[in-house]
C-alpha positions as CSV (number, residue, x, y, z in Angstrom):
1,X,-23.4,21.0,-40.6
2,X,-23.9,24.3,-38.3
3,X,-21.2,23.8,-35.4
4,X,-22.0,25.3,-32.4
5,X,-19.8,28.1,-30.9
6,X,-17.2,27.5,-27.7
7,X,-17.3,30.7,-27.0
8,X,-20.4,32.8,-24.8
9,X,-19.0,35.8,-24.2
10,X,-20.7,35.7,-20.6
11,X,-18.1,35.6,-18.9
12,X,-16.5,38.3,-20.5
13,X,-16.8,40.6,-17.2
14,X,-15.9,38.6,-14.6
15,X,-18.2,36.4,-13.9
16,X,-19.0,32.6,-14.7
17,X,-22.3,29.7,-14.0
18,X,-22.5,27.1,-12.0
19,X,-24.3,24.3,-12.4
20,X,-28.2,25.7,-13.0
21,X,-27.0,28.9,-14.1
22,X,-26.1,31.1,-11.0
23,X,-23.7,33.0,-11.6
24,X,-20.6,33.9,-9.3
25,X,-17.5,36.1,-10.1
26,X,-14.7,34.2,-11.3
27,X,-12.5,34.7,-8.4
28,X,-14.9,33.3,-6.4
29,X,-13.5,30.6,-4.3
30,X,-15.9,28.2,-4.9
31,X,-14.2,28.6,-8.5
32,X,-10.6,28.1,-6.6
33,X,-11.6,25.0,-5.9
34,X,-12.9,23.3,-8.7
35,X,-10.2,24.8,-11.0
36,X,-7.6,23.4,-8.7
37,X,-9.3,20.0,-9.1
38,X,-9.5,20.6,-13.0
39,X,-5.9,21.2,-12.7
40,X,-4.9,18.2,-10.6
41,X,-7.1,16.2,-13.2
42,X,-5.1,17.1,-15.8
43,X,-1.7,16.3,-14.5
44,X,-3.4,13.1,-13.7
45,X,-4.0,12.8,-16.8
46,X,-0.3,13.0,-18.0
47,X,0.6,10.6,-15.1
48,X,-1.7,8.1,-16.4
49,X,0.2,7.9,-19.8
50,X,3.3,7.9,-18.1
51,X,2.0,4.8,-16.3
52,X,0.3,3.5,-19.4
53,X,4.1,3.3,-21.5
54,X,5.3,0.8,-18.4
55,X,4.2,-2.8,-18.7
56,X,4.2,-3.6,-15.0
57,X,2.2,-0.3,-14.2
58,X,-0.8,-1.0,-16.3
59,X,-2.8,-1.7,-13.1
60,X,-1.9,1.9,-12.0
61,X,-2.3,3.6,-15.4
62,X,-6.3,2.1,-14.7
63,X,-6.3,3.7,-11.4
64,X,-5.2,7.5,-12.6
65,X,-8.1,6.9,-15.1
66,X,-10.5,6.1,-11.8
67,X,-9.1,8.3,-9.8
68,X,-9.5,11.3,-13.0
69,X,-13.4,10.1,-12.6
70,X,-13.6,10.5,-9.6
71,X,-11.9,14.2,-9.8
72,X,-14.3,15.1,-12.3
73,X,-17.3,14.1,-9.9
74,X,-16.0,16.2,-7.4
75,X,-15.6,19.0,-9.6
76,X,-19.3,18.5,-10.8
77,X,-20.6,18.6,-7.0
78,X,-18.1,21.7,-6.0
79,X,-19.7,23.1,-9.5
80,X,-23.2,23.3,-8.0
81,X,-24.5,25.3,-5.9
82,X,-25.0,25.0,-2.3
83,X,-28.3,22.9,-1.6
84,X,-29.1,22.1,-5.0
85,X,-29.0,18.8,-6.5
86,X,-30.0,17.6,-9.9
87,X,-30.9,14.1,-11.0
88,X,-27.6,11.3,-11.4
89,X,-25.9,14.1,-9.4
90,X,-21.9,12.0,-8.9
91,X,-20.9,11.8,-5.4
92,X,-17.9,11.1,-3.8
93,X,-18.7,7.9,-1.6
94,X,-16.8,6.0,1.1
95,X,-16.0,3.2,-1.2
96,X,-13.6,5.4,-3.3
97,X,-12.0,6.4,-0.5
98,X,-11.8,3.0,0.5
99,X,-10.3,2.1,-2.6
100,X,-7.4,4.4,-2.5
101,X,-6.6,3.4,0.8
102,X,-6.6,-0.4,-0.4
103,X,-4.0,1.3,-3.6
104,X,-2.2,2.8,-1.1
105,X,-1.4,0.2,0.9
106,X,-1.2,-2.3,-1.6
107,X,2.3,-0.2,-2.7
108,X,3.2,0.7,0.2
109,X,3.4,-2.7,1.6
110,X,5.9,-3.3,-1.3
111,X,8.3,-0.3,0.1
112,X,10.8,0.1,3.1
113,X,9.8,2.4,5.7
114,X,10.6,6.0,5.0
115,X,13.6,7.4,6.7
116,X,14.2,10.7,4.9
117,X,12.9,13.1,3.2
118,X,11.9,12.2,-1.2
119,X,13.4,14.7,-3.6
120,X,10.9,14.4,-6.8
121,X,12.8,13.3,-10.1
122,X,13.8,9.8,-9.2
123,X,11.9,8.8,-12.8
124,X,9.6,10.8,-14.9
125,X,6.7,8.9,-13.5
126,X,8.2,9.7,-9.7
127,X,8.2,13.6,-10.9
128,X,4.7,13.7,-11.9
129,X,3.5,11.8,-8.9
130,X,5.1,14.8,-6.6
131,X,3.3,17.6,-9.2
132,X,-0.1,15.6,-8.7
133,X,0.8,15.5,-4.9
134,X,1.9,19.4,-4.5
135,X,-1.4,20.0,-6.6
136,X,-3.3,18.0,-4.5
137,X,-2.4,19.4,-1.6
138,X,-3.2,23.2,-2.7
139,X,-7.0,22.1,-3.6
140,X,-6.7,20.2,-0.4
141,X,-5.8,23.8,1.4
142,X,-7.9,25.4,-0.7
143,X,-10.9,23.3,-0.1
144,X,-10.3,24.0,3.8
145,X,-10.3,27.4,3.4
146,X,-13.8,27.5,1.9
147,X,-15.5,25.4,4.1
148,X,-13.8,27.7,7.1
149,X,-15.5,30.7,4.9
150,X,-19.2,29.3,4.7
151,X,-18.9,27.3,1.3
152,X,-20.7,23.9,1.9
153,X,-17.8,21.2,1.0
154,X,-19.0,17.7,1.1
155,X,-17.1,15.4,3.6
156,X,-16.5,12.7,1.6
157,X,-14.9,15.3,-1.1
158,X,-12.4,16.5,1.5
159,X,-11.4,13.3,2.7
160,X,-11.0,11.8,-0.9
161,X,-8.9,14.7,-1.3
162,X,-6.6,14.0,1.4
163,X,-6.5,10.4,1.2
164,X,-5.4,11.3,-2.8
165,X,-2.4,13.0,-1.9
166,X,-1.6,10.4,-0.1
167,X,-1.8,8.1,-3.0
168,X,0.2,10.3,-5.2
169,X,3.0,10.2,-2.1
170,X,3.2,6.6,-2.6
171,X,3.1,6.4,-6.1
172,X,6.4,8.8,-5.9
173,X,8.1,6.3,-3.9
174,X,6.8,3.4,-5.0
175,X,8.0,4.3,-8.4
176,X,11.6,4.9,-7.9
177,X,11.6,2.0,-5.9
178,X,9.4,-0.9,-8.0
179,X,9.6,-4.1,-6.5
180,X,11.4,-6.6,-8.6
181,X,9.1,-8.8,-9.9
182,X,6.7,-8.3,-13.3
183,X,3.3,-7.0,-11.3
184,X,2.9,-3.8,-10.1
185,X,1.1,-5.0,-6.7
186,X,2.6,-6.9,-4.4
């Protein structure tokens, strides 16, 4: 069996495709943006197992795996260029958004109001859901900063972005602080 090469060698000089084959230099920050998400996805992705070893955080693990869709999607639409759009293009739609605000206050809602500031490494699970958060919140800035310089950035990308973070906030606190009983949602 002939196995095909990972390697191209096109982007040897710089430069890298988008979706359809344009091609852009590899600083470009339409690249900063979904290589942030990539990155964010794959911390995620270690959060997730985290979650996964914990027997009252199963329900959360199946979020992270959700949410990493969802990351991917966005990645796929920042990956494209601006006005194209190919057929089963992923979007980012309000009911994802909704559904991380549903998480979030599921959690929160299981949590006393905040009165100072968190300092990450309660658990390892509370760790990596301030690495996902700090990460989040560069693509967040980053996302901003292309849409103030021209780059079309979907709405519904941005504010899945932001409500994300917010998620990943929670999660922090909410993990060094599960509530006492044997399910993770109140």
């Amino acid at each position: 069996m002939l196995l095909s090469k990972i390697y191209t060698r096109t982007g040897d000089k710089g430069s890298t495709a988008l979706i359809g084959g344009e091609r852009i230099p590899k600083s470009h920050l339409r690249l900063e943006c979904y290589g942030t998400l990539d990155e964010l996805n794959a911390f995620t992705g270690k959060l997730k197992i985290l979650c996964g070893k914990r027997e009252d955080f199963q329900e959360i693990a199946a979020e992270l795996g959700e949410i990493q869709s969802r990351l991917f999607d966005a990645g796929s639409i920042l990956a494209t260029p601006q006005g194209k759009e190919w057929e089963n293009m992923p979007s980012i739609e309000q009911t994802h958004i909704e559904a991380l605000e549903k998480a979030i206050d599921a959690m929160n809602s299981a949590l006393q109001p905040l009165k100072a500031f968190t300092v990450p490494g309660e658990n390892e699970i509370n760790a990596e859901a301030h690495i996902c958060r700090t990460v989040c919140r560069r693509a967040e800035r980053i996302l901003c900063n292309a849409k103030e310089n021209s780059i079309a950035i979907n709405d519904n990308v941005m504010a899945y972005i932001n409500r994300l973070s917010d998620y990943f906030f929670v999660l922090s606190r909410y993990s060094a602080n599960p509530p006492p009983t044997s399910s993770t949602k109140p």
